[in-house]
C-alpha positions as CSV (number, residue, x, y, z in Angstrom):
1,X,-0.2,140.6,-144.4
2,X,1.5,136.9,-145.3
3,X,0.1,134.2,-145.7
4,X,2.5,131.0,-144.4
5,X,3.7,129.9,-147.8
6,X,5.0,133.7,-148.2
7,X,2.3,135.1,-150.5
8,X,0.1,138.1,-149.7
9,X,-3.4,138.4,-148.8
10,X,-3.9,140.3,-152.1
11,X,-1.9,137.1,-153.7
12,X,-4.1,134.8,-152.5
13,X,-7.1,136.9,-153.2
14,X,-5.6,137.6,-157.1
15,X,-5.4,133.8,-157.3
16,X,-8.8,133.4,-156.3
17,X,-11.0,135.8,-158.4
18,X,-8.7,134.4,-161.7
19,X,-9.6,130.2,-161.0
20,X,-13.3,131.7,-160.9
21,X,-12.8,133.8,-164.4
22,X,-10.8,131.2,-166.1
23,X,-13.8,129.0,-164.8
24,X,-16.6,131.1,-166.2
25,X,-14.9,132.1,-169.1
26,X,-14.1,128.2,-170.6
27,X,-17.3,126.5,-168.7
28,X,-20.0,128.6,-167.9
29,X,-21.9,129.8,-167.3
30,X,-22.1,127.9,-163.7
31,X,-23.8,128.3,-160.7
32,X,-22.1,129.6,-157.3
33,X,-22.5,125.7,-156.1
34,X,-21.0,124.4,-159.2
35,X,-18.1,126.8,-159.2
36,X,-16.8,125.2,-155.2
37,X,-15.7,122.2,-156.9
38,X,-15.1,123.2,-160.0
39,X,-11.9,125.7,-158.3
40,X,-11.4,124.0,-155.6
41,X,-12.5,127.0,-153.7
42,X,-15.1,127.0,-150.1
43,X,-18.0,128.4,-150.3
44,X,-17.4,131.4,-149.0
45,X,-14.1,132.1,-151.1
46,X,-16.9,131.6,-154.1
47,X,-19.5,133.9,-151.9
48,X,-17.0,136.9,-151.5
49,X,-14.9,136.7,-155.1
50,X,-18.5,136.3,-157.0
51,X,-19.9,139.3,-154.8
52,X,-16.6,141.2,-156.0
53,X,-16.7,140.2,-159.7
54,X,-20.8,141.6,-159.8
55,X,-19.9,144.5,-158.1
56,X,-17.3,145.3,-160.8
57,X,-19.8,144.4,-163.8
58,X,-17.3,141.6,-164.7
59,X,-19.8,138.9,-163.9
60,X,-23.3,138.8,-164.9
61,X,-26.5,136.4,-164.5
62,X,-27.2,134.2,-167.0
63,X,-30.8,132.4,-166.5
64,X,-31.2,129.9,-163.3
65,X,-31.3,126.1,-163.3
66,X,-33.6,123.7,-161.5
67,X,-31.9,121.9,-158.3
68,X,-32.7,118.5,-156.6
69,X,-35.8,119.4,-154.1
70,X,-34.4,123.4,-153.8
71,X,-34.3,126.8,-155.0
72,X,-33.3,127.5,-158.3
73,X,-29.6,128.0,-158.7
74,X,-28.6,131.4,-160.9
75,X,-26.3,130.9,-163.1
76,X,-23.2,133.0,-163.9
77,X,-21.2,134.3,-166.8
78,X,-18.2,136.8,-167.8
79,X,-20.0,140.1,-169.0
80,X,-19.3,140.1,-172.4
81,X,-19.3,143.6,-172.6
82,X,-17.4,144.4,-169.7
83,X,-14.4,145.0,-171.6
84,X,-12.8,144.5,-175.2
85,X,-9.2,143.4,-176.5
86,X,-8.0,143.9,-180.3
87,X,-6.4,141.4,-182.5
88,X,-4.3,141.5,-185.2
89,X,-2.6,139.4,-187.7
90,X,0.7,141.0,-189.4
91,X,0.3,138.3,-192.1
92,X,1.9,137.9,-195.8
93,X,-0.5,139.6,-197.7
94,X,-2.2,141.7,-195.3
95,X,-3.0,143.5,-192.2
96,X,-5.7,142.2,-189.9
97,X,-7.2,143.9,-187.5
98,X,-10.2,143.0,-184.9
99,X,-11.9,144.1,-182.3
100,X,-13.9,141.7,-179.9
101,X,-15.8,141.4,-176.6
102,X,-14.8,139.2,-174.0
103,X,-17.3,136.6,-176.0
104,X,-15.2,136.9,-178.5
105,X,-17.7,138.2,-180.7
106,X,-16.3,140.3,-183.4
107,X,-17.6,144.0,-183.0
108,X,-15.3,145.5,-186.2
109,X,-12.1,144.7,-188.7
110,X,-10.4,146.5,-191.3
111,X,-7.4,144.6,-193.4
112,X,-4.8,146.9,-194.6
113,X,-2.8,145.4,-198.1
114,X,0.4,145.0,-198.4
115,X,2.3,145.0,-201.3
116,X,1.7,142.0,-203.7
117,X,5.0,142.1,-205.6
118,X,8.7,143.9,-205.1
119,X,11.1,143.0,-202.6
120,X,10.0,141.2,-199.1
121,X,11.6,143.9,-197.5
122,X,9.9,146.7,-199.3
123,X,6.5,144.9,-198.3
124,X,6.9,144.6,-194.9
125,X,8.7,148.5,-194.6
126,X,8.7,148.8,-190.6
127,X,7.1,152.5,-190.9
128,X,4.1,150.8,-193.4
129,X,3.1,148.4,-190.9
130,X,3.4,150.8,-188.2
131,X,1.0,152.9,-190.1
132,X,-1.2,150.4,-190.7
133,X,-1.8,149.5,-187.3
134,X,-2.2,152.9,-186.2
135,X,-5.2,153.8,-188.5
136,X,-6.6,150.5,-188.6
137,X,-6.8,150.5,-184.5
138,X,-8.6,153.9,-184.5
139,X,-10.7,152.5,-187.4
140,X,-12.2,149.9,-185.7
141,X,-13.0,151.3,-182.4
142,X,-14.7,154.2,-184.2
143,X,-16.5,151.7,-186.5
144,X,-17.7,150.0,-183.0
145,X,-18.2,153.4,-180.9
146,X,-15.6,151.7,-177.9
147,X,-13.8,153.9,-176.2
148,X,-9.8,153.0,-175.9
149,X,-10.4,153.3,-172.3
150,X,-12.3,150.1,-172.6
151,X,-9.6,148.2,-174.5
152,X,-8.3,145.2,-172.0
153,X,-5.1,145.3,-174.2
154,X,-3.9,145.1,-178.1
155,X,-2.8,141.4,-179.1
156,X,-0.4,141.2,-182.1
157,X,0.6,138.4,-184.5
158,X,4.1,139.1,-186.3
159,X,6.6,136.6,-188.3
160,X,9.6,136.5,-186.5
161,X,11.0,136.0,-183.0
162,X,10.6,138.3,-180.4
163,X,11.9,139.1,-177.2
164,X,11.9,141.8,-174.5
165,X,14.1,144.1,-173.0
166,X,13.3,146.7,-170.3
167,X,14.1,149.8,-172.8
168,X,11.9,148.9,-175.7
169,X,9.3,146.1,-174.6
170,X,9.1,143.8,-177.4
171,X,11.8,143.5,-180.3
172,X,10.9,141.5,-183.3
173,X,13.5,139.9,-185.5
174,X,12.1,138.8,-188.3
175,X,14.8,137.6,-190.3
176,X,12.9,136.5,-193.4
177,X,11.0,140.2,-193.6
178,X,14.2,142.3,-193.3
179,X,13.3,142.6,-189.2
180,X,16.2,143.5,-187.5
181,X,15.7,144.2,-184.0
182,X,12.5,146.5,-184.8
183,X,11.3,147.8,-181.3
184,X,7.7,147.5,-182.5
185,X,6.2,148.3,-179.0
186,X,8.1,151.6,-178.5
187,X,7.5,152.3,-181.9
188,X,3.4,151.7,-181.6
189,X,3.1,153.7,-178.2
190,X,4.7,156.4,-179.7
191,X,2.7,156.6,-182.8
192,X,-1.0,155.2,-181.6
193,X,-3.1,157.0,-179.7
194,X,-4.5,155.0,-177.0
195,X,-4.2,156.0,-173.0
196,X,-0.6,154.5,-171.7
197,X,-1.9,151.8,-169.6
198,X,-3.6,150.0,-172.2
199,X,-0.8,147.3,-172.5
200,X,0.4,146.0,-176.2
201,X,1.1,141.9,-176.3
202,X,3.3,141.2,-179.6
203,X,3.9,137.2,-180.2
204,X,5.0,135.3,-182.8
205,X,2.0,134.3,-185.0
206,X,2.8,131.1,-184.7
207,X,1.9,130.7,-181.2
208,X,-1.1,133.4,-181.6
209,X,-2.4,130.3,-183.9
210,X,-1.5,127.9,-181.1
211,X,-3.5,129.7,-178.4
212,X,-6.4,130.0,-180.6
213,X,-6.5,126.5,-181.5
214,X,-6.1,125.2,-178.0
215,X,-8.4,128.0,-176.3
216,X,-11.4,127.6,-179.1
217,X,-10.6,125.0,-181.8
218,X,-9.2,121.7,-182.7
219,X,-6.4,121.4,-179.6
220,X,-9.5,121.5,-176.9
221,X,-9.5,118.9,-174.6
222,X,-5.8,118.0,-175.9
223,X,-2.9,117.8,-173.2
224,X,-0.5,118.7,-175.2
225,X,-0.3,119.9,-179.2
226,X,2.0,121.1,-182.0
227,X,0.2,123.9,-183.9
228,X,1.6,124.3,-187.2
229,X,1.0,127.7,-189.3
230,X,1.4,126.8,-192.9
231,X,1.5,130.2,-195.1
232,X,4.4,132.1,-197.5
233,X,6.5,130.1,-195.2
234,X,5.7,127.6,-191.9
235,X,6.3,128.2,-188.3
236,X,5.3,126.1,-185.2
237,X,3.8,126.5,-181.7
238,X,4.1,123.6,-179.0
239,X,2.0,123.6,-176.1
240,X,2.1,121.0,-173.5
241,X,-0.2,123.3,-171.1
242,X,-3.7,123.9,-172.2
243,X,-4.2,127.0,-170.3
244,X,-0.7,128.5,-170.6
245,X,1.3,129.9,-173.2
246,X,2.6,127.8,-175.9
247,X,6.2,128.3,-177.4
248,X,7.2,129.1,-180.9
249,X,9.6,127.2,-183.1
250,X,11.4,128.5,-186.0
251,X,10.5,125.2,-187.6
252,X,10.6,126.5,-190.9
253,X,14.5,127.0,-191.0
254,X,15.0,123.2,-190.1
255,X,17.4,122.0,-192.6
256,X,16.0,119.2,-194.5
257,X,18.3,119.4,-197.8
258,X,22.1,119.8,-197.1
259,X,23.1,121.7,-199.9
260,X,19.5,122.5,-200.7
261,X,17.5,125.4,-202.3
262,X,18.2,128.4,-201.1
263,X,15.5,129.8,-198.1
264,X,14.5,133.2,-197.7
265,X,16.4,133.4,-194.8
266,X,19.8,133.2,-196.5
267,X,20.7,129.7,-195.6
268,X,20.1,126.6,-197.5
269,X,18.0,123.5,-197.3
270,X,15.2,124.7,-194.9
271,X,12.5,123.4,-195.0
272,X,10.6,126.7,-195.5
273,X,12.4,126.5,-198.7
274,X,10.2,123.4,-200.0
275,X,7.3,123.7,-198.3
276,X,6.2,127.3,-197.7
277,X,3.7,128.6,-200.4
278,X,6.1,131.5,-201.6
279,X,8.7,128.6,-202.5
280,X,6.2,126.1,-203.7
281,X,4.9,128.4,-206.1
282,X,8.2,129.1,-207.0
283,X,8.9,125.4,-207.7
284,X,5.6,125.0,-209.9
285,X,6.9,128.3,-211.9
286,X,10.3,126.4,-211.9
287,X,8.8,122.9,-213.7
288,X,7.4,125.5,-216.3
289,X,4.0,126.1,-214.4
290,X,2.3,129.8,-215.2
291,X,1.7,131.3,-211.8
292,X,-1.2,134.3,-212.8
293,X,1.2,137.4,-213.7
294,X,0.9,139.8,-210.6
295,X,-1.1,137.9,-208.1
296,X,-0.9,137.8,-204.6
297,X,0.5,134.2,-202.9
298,X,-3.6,133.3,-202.2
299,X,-4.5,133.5,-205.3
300,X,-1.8,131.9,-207.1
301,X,-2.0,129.1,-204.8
302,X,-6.0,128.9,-205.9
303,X,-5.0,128.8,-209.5
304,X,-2.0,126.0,-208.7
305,X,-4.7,123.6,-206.7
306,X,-6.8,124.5,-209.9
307,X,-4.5,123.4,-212.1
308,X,-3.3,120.1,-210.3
309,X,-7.2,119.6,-209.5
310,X,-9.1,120.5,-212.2
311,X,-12.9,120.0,-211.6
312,X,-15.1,117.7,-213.5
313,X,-16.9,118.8,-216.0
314,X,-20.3,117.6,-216.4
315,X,-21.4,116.0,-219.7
316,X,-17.9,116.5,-220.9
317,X,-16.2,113.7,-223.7
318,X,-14.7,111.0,-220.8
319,X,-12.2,110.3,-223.3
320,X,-10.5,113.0,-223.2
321,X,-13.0,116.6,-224.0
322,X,-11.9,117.8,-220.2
323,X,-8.8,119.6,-219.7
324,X,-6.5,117.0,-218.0
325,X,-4.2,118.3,-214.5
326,X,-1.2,120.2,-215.2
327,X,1.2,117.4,-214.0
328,X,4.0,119.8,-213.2
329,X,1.9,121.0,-210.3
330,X,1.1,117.0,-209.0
331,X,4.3,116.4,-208.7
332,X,5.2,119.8,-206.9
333,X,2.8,119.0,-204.4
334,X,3.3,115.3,-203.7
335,X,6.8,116.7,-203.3
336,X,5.8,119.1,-200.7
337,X,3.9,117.2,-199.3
338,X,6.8,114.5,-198.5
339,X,9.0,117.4,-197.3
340,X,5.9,118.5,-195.0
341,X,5.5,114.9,-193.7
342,X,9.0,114.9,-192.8
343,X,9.1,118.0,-190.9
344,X,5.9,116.8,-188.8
345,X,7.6,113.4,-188.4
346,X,10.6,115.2,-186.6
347,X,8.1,117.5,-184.4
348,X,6.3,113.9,-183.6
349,X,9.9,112.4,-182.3
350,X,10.8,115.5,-180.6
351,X,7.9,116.2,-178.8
352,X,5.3,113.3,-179.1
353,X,2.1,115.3,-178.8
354,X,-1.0,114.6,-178.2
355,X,-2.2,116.0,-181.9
356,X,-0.8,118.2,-184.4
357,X,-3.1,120.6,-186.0
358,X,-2.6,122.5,-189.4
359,X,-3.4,125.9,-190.0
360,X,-2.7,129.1,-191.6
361,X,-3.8,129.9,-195.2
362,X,-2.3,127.7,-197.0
363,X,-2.7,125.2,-195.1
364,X,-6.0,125.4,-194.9
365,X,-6.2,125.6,-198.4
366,X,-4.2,122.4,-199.2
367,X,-5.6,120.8,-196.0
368,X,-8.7,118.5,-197.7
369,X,-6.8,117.1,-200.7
370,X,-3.3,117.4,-199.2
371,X,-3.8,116.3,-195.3
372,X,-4.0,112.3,-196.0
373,X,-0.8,112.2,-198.3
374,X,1.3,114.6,-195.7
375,X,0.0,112.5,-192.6
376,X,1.1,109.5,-194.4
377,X,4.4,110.9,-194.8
378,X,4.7,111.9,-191.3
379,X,4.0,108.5,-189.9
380,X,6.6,106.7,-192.5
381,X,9.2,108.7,-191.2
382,X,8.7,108.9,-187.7
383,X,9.4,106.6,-184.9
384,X,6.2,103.9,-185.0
385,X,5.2,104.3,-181.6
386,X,4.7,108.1,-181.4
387,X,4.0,108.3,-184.3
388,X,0.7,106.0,-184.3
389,X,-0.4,108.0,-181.1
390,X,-0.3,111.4,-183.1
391,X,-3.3,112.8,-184.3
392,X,-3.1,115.1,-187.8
393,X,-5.7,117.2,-187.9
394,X,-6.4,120.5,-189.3
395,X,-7.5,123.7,-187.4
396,X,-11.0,124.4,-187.3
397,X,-10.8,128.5,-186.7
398,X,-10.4,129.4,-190.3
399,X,-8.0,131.9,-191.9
400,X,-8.6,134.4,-188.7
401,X,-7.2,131.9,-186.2
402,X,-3.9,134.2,-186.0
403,X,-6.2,137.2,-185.3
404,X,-8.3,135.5,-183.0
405,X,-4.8,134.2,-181.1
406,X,-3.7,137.7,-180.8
407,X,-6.8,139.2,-179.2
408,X,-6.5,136.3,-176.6
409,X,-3.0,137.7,-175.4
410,X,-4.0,140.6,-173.5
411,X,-7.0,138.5,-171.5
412,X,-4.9,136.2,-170.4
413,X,-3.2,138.9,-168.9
414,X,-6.0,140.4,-167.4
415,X,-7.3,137.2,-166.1
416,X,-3.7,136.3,-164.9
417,X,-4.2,139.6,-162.6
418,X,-7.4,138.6,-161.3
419,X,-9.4,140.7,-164.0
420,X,-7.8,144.0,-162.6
421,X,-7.1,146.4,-165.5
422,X,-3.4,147.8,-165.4
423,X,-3.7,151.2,-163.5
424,X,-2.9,154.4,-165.0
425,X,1.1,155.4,-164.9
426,X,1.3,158.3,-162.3
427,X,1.7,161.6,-164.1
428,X,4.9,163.6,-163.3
429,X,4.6,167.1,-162.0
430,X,5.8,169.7,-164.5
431,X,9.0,171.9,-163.2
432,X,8.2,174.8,-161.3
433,X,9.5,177.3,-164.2
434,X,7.3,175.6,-166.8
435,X,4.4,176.2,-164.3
436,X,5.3,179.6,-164.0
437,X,6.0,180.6,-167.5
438,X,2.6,178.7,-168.3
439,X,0.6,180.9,-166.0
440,X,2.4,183.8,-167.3
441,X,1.2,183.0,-170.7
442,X,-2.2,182.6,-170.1
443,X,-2.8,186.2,-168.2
C-alpha cells in the first residue's frame, strides 16, 4: 500500500519508530506524552510504535514521573542491552578495539601495537591490520560473553579515504600508509568470523571523531562544526547536520608552503608536513632536539612538551639551579602552531562554523598550552567577521573519541531502519549432485 506522497506504509511506519529512537536515545528517557511533541507524532502513532519497540525489548521503563493533578507518567528509554556495536580505531600507534551497549557503556577493549619504528608501510602491512582486527573482535566479545549474533554492526576508523563499490564494499586509499585501493570490507568478511548479516561500517577517522564529538561531546547543541583530528598527521570532518553524517576533508595535504617540506604523501608544502606530530618531531630532531631513541610518536611528543615545558621545581636556585626549556622545541611549536592557525583560519572562511573542535592525540596533548596561541593565529588570518563568530575549542571525549565515533556508525544504521536488524542473506541450495554424493558419504 502507498501512501499519497509515494512512500509505503512500511515507509512511513520505518520513519516513525526511528523519530521515537533517535528521541529516546539523545533525550530520554521521556514519557509517551512527552514523546507527541517531541516527534511530531499523534498519540496513537506514539501508542502503536512504543507498544512495538516494548514488544521487541528495544524499549524499556525507566522510573515514572509525577503529572499536574494525574497518574504518574512512566518513563521510557532504549534498552541498553538490547543490542551491542563494536568500535575501533586503526590509529598511528595502535589498534583499538571496543565493544559497547547501546548506552555506550564500554563492556571490553583490547589495543593491538603496531610497529614503533621501520617504514610507514611496513607498519600499517594490510594483512597485520587485518589480523589484528580479527583476533581483537573475537577477543572482546569473549572477554564480554556477547554473542556475534548480538552485534548491531562493526564501526571502523581508518586514515585514508574511502569509497564504495558494489564488488568490494568499502575501499580505503590511504595514501600516506601505502593504502592503495585495499578492499578492507571483503577482506574482513572473509577472514572474521561473525554471521554475514552483521554489517561492517569503515569511515575515515576523521569523521568517526566528528560523529563522536557532535553525538556526545563538545559539538552538542552546535549547528554546524569542523572537527579537527590532530595525530602523526591532521585530517578534518565538517558537519553542518547534527544528526547526520559529517564529511571528511583531506585537510592535511592543503598546501601551505609552495616549494615546502616534503609531506608523507609525496608532495610538498602540506600542511601535514608542518603540523602533524610525525613531522613536528621531525623538525625538533632537525633544530638539533633529541627525540628518545626508539620511541613511539606519544611518547616522544611527552618528552618534546617536556622539554619546551619544563616543570618547576620547588625550592630550586630562581637564578638559574632549574634546567631552563630547550628553546629549539619553543620555537618548533610556536611555529606549528602558526601553520595550525592558518589551516583553521582557511576551514573558518570556507565553511564558517559554528565551532571548531580539536581532537586526536596530539591534539589533545598540545591542546592546554598550545590552544590560545593556535586560536590566535586562526583569527589573524581569517576573514574578521567569521572569524570572531568561531569558537576554538577542544574535544571533550579523550583519546577514544575515534573509537567511540566508530561504534556509533552501525546504530545509526540501525536506527535509520527503524531499529530493524539486517535479515539474514538467504542460503543457496546446494546442487543436486553434491546432495547426492553427500548422502552417499555418510551411509
Amino acid at each position: 500500500m502507498h501512501a499519497k506522497s509515494g512512500r509505503t506504509v512500511r515507509d512511513l511506519r520505518r520513519e516513525n519508530r526511528t523519530a521515537v529512537l533517535r528521541r529516546l536515545y539523545f533525550d530520554g528517557p521521556m514519557s509517551r506524552l512527552a514523546l507527541g511533541p517531541a516527534t511530531g507524532l499523534s498519540s496513537g502513532s506514539i501508542s502503536n510504535v512504543v507498544a512495538e519497540l516494548v514488544a521487541e525489548g528495544l524499549v524499556e521503563e525507566a522510573g515514572s514521573v509525577d503529572s499536574a493533578g494525574g497518574r504518574p507518567r512512566t518513563l521510557l528509554r532504549i534498552a541498553p542491552g538490547s543490542g551491542c556495536m563494536i568500535g575501533v580505531d586503526v590509529g598511528e600507534t595502535r589498534v583499538r578495539i571496543e565493544l559497547f551497549d547501546l548506552a555506550l557503556t564500554e563492556l571490553a577493549r583490547t589495543e593491538r601495537p603496531l610497529a614503533p619504528s621501520g617504514p610507514r608501510t611496513a607498519r600499517y602491512e594490510v594483512a597485520v591490520v587485518v589480523e589484528h582486527l580479527r583476533d581483537g573482535i573475537a577477543e572482546v566479545l569473549r572477554t564480554a560473553g556477547v554473542p556475534a549474533e548480538r552485534l548491531l554492526g562493526v564501526g571502523i576508523g581508518v586514515p585514508g579515504i574511502v569509497e564504495r563499490t558494489p564488488e568490494d564494499g568499502a575501499v580505503v586509499h590511504g595514501q600516506t600508509i601505502g593504502w592503495d585501493a585495499v578492499p578492507l570490507e571483503r577482506l574482513l568478511r572473509e577472514t572474521v568470523e561473525l554471521p554475514a548479516e552483521v554489517p561492517y561500517r569503515i569511515e575515515n577517522g576523521a569523521k568517526t571523531l566528528g560523529q563522536a564529538e557532535m553525538w556526545f561531546g563538545a559539538g552538542r547543541g552546535a549547528r554546524s562544526a569542523v572537527v579537527v583530528l590532530f595525530g602523526s598527521g591532521v585530517g578534518a570532518c565538517v558537519v553542518t547536520d547534527p544528526l547526520g553524517p559529517g564529511r571528511a576533508l583531506e585537510w592535511g595535504h592543503l598546501t601551505v608552503r609552495v616549494r615546502g617540506r616534503r609531506c608523507r604523501c609525496g608532495a610538498q608544502g602540506c600542511l601535514e608536513a608542518y603540523a602533524g606530530a610525525e613531522a613536528l618531531l621531525a623538525r625538533w630532531r632537525d633544530a638539533g632536539g633529541e627525540p628518545p631513541a626508539g620511541a613511539d610518536e606519544e611518547t616522544a611528543l611527552t618528552a618534546m612538551l617536556a622539554a619546551a615545558y619544563p616543570p618547576d621545581e620547588p625550592g630550586s636556585d630562581p637564578l638559574g639551579g632549574a634546567p631552563g626549556p630547550d628553546m629549539a622545541a619553543v620555537a618548533v611549536l610556536d611555529e606549528t602552531a602558526e601553520y595550525l592557525g592558518a589551516g583553521l583560519a582557511d576551514l573558518i572562511n570556507l565553511f564558517q562554523p559554528e565551532r571548531i573542535l580539536v581532537g586526536g592525540w596530539a591534539g589533545l596533548q598540545l591542546g592546554s598550552r598550545f590552544l590560545g596561541s593556535v586560536a590566535a593565529y586562526a583569527r589573524a588570518y581569517a576573514l574578521r567577521h567569521p572569524g570572531g563568530r568561531t569558537q576554538i575549542a577542544l574535544g571533550t571525549l579523550g583519546p577514544e573519541a575515534v573509537t567511540v565515533g566508530a561504534g556509533l556508525l552501525p546504530l545509526v544504521d540501525f536506527f535509520a531502519q527503524g531499529g530493524r536488524r539486517p535479515e539474514r542473506a538467504p542460503s543457496v541450495p546446494a546442487p543436486a549432485w553434491q546432495t547426492a554424493l553427500r548422502d552417499r558419504v555418510s551411509t
